[in-house]
GUMI-227125 format. One record per residue (C-alpha): x, y, z; residue in three letters. Coordinates in nm, 3 decimals. Example, Ala and Ser with C-alpha at 12.3 -4.5 7.8 and 13.67 -1.06 7.14 Angstrom:
2
[node [1.230,-0.450,0.780],"ALA"];
[node [1.367,-0.106,0.714],"SER"];
***
This chain:
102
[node [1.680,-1.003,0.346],"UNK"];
[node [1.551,-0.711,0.463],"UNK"];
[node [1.720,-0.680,0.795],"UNK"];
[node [1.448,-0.742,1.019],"UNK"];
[node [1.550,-1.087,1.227],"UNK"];
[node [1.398,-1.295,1.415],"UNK"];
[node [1.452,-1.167,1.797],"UNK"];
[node [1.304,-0.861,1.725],"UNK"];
[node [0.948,-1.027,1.538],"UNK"];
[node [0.970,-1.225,1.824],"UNK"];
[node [0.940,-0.937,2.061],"UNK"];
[node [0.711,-0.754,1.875],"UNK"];
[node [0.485,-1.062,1.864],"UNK"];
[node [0.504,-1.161,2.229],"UNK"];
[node [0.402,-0.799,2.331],"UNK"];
[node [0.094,-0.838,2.107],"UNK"];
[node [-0.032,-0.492,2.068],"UNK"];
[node [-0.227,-0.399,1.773],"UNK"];
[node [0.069,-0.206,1.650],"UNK"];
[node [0.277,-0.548,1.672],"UNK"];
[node [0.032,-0.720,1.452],"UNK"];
[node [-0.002,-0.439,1.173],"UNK"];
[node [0.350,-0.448,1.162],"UNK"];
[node [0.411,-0.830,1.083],"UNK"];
[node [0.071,-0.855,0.872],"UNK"];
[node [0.243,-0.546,0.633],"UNK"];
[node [0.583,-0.751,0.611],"UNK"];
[node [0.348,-1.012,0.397],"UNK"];
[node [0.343,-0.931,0.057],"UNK"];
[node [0.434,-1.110,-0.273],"UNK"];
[node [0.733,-1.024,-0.330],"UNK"];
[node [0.860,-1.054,0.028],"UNK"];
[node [1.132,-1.344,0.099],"UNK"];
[node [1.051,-1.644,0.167],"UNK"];
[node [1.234,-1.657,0.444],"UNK"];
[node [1.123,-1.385,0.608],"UNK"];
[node [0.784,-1.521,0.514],"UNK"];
[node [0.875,-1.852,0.780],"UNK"];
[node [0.941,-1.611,1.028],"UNK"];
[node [0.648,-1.365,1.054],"UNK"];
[node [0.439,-1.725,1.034],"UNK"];
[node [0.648,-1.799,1.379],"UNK"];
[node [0.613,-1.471,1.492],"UNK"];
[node [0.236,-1.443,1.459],"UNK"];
[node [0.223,-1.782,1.639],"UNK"];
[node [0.375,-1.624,1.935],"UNK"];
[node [0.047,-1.408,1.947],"UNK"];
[node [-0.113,-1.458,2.291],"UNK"];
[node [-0.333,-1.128,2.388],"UNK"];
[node [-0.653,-1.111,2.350],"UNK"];
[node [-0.571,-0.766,2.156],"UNK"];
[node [-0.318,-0.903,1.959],"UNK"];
[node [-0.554,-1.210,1.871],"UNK"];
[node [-0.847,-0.961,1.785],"UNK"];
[node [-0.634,-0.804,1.522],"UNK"];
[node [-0.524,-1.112,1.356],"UNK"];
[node [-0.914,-1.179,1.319],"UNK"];
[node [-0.917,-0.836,1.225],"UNK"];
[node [-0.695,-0.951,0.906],"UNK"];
[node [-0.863,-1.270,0.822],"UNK"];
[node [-1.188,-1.106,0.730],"UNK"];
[node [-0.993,-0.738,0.611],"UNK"];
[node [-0.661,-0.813,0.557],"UNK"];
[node [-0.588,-0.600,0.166],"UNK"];
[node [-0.392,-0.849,0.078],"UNK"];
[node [-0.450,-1.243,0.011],"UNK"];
[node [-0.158,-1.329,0.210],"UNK"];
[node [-0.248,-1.133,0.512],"UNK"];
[node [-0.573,-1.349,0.533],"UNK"];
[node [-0.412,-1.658,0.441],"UNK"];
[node [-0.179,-1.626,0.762],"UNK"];
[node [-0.464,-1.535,0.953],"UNK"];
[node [-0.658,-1.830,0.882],"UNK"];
[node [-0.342,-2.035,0.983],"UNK"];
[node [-0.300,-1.909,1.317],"UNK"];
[node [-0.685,-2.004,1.345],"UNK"];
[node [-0.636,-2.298,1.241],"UNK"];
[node [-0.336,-2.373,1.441],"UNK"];
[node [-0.607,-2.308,1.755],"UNK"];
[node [-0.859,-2.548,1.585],"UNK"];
[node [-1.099,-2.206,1.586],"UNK"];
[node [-1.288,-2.401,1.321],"UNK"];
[node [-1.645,-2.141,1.364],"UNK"];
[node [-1.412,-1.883,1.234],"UNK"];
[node [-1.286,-2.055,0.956],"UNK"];
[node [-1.596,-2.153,0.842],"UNK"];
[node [-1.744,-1.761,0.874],"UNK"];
[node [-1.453,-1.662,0.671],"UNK"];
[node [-1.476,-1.929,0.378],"UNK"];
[node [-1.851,-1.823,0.390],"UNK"];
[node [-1.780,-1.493,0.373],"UNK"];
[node [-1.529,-1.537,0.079],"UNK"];
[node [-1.255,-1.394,0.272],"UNK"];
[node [-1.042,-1.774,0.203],"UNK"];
[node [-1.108,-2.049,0.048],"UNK"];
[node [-1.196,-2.403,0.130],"UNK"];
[node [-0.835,-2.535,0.098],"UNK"];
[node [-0.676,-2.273,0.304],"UNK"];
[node [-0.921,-2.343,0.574],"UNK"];
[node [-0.943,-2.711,0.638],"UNK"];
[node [-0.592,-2.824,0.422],"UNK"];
[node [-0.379,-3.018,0.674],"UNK"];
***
Protein backbone atom coordinates (compact mmCIF):
# COMPACT_ATOMS: atom_id res chain seq x y z
CA UNK A 1 0.00 0.00 0.00
CA UNK A 2 0.93 3.25 -0.36
CA UNK A 3 1.38 4.32 3.19
CA UNK A 4 -1.42 6.51 3.64
CA UNK A 5 -3.75 4.75 6.59
CA UNK A 6 -6.71 5.14 7.71
CA UNK A 7 -6.44 7.72 10.84
CA UNK A 8 -5.05 10.17 8.81
CA UNK A 9 -8.06 9.93 5.68
CA UNK A 10 -10.07 9.99 8.52
CA UNK A 11 -8.84 13.33 9.68
CA UNK A 12 -8.54 14.78 6.54
CA UNK A 13 -12.18 13.83 5.84
CA UNK A 14 -13.71 14.99 9.10
CA UNK A 15 -12.07 18.48 8.63
CA UNK A 16 -13.77 18.65 5.19
CA UNK A 17 -12.02 21.43 3.47
CA UNK A 18 -11.86 21.52 -0.18
CA UNK A 19 -8.24 20.62 0.05
CA UNK A 20 -9.37 17.36 2.08
CA UNK A 21 -11.62 16.33 -0.69
CA UNK A 22 -9.11 16.92 -3.71
CA UNK A 23 -6.85 14.96 -1.85
CA UNK A 24 -8.97 11.67 -1.36
CA UNK A 25 -10.81 12.16 -4.89
CA UNK A 26 -6.86 12.08 -6.52
CA UNK A 27 -6.05 8.82 -4.40
CA UNK A 28 -8.88 7.17 -6.89
CA UNK A 29 -7.44 5.95 -9.84
CA UNK A 30 -7.27 2.54 -11.64
CA UNK A 31 -4.56 1.25 -10.63
CA UNK A 32 -4.88 2.27 -6.97
CA UNK A 33 -5.36 -0.73 -4.30
CA UNK A 34 -8.20 -1.96 -3.58
CA UNK A 35 -7.82 -1.54 -0.30
CA UNK A 36 -7.04 1.72 -0.15
CA UNK A 37 -9.97 2.09 -2.49
CA UNK A 38 -12.43 0.79 0.84
CA UNK A 39 -10.93 3.36 2.72
CA UNK A 40 -11.15 6.69 0.81
CA UNK A 41 -15.04 5.26 0.24
CA UNK A 42 -15.09 5.48 4.34
CA UNK A 43 -13.29 8.46 4.38
CA UNK A 44 -15.45 10.44 1.98
CA UNK A 45 -18.43 9.19 4.06
CA UNK A 46 -17.08 11.00 6.97
CA UNK A 47 -17.72 14.23 4.82
CA UNK A 48 -20.01 16.54 6.83
CA UNK A 49 -19.35 20.42 5.72
CA UNK A 50 -21.22 22.00 3.61
CA UNK A 51 -17.71 22.87 1.79
CA UNK A 52 -16.53 19.59 1.86
CA UNK A 53 -20.02 18.30 0.48
CA UNK A 54 -19.94 21.05 -2.33
CA UNK A 55 -16.74 19.60 -3.61
CA UNK A 56 -17.78 16.09 -3.72
CA UNK A 57 -20.71 17.49 -6.02
CA UNK A 58 -18.04 19.31 -7.51
CA UNK A 59 -16.57 15.69 -8.63
CA UNK A 60 -19.72 14.00 -9.57
CA UNK A 61 -20.43 16.31 -12.45
CA UNK A 62 -16.23 17.13 -13.09
CA UNK A 63 -14.46 14.61 -11.55
CA UNK A 64 -11.45 13.61 -14.76
CA UNK A 65 -11.71 10.45 -13.87
CA UNK A 66 -14.72 7.75 -13.93
CA UNK A 67 -13.95 6.70 -10.54
CA UNK A 68 -13.93 10.07 -8.98
CA UNK A 69 -17.64 10.43 -10.16
CA UNK A 70 -18.55 7.03 -9.38
CA UNK A 71 -17.65 7.71 -5.57
CA UNK A 72 -19.35 10.82 -5.78
CA UNK A 73 -22.53 9.48 -6.81
CA UNK A 74 -22.20 6.98 -3.83
CA UNK A 75 -21.90 9.36 -1.15
CA UNK A 76 -25.16 10.89 -2.85
CA UNK A 77 -26.65 8.11 -2.82
CA UNK A 78 -25.76 7.10 0.60
CA UNK A 79 -27.88 10.60 1.52
CA UNK A 80 -30.79 9.41 -0.74
CA UNK A 81 -29.92 12.97 -2.76
CA UNK A 82 -31.85 11.25 -5.54
CA UNK A 83 -32.44 15.09 -7.69
CA UNK A 84 -28.74 14.92 -8.00
CA UNK A 85 -28.42 11.64 -9.19
CA UNK A 86 -30.84 12.00 -11.63
CA UNK A 87 -29.10 15.58 -12.99
CA UNK A 88 -25.96 13.65 -13.24
CA UNK A 89 -27.25 10.44 -15.19
CA UNK A 90 -28.97 13.17 -17.37
CA UNK A 91 -26.11 14.92 -17.80
CA UNK A 92 -24.03 11.77 -18.70
CA UNK A 93 -21.72 12.32 -15.93
CA UNK A 94 -22.85 8.29 -14.53
CA UNK A 95 -24.84 5.97 -15.58
CA UNK A 96 -28.15 4.49 -14.67
CA UNK A 97 -26.66 1.55 -12.67
CA UNK A 98 -24.29 3.56 -10.67
CA UNK A 99 -27.09 5.79 -9.69
CA UNK A 100 -30.02 3.77 -8.53
CA UNK A 101 -27.97 0.04 -8.12
CA UNK A 102 -28.63 -1.05 -4.50
Amino acid sequence: MTGINLAYLERRARRGRMVDVDFLMEQLHPNQEFGLCKMIDYALGLIESDTGRERIRHYLFNGHRQMQRNYAALYFKRRHVGPLLDEAVERGCIDIIQAYAQ
